[in-house]
C-alpha positions as CSV (number, residue, x, y, z in Angstrom):
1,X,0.0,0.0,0.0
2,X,1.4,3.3,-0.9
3,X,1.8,6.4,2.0
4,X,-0.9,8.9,1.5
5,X,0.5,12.2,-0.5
6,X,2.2,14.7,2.3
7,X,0.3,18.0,1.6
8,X,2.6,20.9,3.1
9,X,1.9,23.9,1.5
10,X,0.5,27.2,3.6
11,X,-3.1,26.8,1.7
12,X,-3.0,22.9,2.3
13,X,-2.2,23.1,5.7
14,X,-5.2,25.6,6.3
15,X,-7.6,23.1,5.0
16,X,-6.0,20.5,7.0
17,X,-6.8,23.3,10.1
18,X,-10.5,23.8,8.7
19,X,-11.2,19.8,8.4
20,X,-9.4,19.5,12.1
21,X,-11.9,22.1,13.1
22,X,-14.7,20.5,12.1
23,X,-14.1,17.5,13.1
24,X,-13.6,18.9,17.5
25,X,-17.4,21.0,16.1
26,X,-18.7,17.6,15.4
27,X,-17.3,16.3,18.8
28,X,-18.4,19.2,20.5
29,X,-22.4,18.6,19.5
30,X,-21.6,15.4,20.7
31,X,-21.0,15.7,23.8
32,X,-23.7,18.6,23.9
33,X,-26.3,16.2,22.5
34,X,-24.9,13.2,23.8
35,X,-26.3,11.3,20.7
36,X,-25.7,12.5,17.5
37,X,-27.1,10.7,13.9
38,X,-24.5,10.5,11.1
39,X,-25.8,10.0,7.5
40,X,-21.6,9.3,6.3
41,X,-22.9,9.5,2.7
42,X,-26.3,11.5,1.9
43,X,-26.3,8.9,-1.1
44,X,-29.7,9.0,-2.8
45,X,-30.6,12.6,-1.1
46,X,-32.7,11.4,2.2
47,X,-31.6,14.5,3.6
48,X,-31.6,17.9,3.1
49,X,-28.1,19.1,3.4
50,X,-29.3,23.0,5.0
51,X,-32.6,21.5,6.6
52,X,-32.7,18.9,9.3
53,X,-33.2,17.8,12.9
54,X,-30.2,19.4,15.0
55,X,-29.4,15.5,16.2
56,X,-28.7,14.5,12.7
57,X,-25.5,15.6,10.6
58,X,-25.0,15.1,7.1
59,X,-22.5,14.5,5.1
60,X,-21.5,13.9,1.2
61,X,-19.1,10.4,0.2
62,X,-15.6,12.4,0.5
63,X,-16.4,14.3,3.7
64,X,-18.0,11.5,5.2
65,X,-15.3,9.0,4.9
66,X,-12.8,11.9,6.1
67,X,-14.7,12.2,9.8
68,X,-14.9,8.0,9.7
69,X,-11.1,8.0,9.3
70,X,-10.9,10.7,11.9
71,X,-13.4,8.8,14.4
72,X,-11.3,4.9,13.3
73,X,-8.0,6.6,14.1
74,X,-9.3,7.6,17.8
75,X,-11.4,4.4,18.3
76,X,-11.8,4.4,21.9
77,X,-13.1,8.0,22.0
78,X,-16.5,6.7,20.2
79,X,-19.6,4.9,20.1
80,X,-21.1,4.5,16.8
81,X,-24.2,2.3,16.8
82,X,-25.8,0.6,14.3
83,X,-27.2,2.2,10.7
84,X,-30.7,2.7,11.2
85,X,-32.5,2.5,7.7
86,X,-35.6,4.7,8.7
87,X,-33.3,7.6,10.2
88,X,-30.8,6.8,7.1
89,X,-27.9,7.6,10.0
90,X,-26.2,6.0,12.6
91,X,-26.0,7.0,16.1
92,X,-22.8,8.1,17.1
93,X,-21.9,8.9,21.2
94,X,-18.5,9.7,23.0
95,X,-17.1,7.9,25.5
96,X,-15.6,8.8,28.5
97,X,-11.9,9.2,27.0
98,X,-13.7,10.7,24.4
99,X,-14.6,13.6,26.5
100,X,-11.5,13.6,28.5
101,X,-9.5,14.1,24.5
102,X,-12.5,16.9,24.0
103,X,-11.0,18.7,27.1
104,X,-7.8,18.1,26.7
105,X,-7.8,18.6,22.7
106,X,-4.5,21.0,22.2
107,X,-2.9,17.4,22.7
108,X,-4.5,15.9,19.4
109,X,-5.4,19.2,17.5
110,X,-2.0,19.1,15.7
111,X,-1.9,15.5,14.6
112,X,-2.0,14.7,10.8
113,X,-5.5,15.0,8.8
114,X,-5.9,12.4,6.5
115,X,-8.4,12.4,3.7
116,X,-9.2,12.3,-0.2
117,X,-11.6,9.7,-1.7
118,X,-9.1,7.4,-3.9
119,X,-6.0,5.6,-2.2
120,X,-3.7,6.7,-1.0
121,X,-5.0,10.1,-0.3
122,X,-3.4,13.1,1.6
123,X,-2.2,13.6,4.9
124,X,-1.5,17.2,6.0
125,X,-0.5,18.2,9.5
126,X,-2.8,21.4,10.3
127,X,-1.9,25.3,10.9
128,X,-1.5,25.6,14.5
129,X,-5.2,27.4,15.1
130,X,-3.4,30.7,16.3
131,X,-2.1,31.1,12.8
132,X,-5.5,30.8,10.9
């Protein structure tokens, strides 16, 4: 398997900082929710991407798979239940060292973003969030 392209410009590595903020925005309505559902790929348009319950968030194929990598490379910080066909989404809850890495987040916030659809992808390590 090949290493994912290293992205390192200025311009990449603010994407990389927009994706990793996303991603703690995502963990933060977590643990404010406690259960959020996650459609990972809005496939055949269940949802309305600017229209929908405040427990639900959706997502398109690329971005999707980009927070699953995210979640999959921090395992035990998440619960992520089963699909639920009517809710087209899967329940997704923190764990307790999830909320501990929420609190104590400037000790993940500059690891490497991974993403891109196709193998083997990008990997950019973020701005630090004072530059942005």
């Amino acid at each position: 398997m090949q290493k994912p392209k290293r992205l390192m410009t200025k311009r990449q590595r603010m994407m990389a900082r927009h994706l990793r903020d996303s991603q703690w925005a995502f963990a933060d309505k977590v643990a404010r929710l406690g259960t959020v559902w996650v459609c990972w790929w809005n496939k055949n348009r269940h949802h309305d991407y600017n229209n929908h319950p405040d427990d639900l968030e959706v997502y398109g194929l690329i971005d999707g798979i980009e927070l699953l990598e995210w979640m999959n490379s921090h395992k035990d910080w998440w619960i992520i239940g089963e699909w639920s066909d009517d809710r087209y989404a899967a329940p997704v809850c923190l764990t307790e060292k999830g909320r501990i890495a929420l609190a104590e987040r400037k000790k993940y916030d500059m690891e490497p973003v991974t993403g891109g659809l196709v193998e083997p992808g990008w990997q950019a390590t973020p701005l630090p969030a004072s530059v942005v």
